[in-house]
N, C-alpha and C positions, 0 to 999 in steps of 0.2 A: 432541376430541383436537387440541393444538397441532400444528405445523410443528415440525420440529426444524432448527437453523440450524448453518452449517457453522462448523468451529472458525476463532476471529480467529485473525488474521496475527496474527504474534510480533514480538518489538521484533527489529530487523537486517533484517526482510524486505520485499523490494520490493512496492510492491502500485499495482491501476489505480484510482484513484477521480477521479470524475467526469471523464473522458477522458485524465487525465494521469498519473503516474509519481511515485511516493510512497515513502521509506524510512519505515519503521516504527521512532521513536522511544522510544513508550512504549504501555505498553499497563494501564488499571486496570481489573477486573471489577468490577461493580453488585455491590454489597451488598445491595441489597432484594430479596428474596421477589422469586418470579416472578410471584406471582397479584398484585403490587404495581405490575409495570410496565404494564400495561393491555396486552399487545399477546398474540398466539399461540406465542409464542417459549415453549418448554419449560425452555431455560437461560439462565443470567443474561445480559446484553448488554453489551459491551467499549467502555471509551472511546479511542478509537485515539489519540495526538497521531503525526500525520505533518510529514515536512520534503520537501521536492518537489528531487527532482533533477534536475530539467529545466534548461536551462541559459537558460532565461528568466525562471524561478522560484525560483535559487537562491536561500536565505533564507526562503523563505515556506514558513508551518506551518498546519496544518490538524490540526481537532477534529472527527472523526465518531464516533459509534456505529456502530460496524462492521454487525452485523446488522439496521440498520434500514437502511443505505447502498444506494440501488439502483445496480445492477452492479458496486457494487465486487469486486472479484476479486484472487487472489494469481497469477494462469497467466498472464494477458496483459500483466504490466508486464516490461517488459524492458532494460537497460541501453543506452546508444547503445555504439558498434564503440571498445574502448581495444585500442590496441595491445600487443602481448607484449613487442616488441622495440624497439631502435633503428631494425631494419632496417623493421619496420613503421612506424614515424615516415616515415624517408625515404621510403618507397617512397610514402605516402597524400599524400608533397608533391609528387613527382612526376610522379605519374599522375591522383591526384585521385579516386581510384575507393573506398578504401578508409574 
């Protein structure tokens, strides 16, 4: 009996792969039979293309197959702090805290 593997991120969704912070651009499912891809997986496996929001990364895209990806995860990527407001503008140049 295979593993059964958790459902791929969606195209719009943040995601962690390999330590850094990933928007989910595009997402295509394997057309081949399961008993085709050699591995334990019971459903097909997803080819993610990601674009990295990091602000070190911006522009860089990345190819994984999601359920072969170790640790990647949809729960721990997280956006850095945007403000709501003006007054949240001023106030993070002010203080610096924000």
């Amino acid at each position: 009996m295979g593993s059964v593997a958790l459902p791929p991120a969606e195209q719009g969704q943040l995601v962690s792969v390999r330590s850094r912070n990933w928007m989910v651009t595009d997402v295509s499912a394997s057309t081949l039979p399961p008993e085709r891809l050699q591995t334990a997986l019971e459903a097909p496996q997803h080819l993610l293309t990601l674009s990295s929001v990091e602000d070190d990364g911006l522009g860089e895209e990345l190819n994984v197959i999601w359920e072969l990806e170790p640790g990647a995860s949809t729960g721990r990527a997280r956006l850095p702090f945007l403000p709501n407001s003006r007054e949240d503008w001023q106030g993070r140049r002010r203080d610096g805290r924000h």
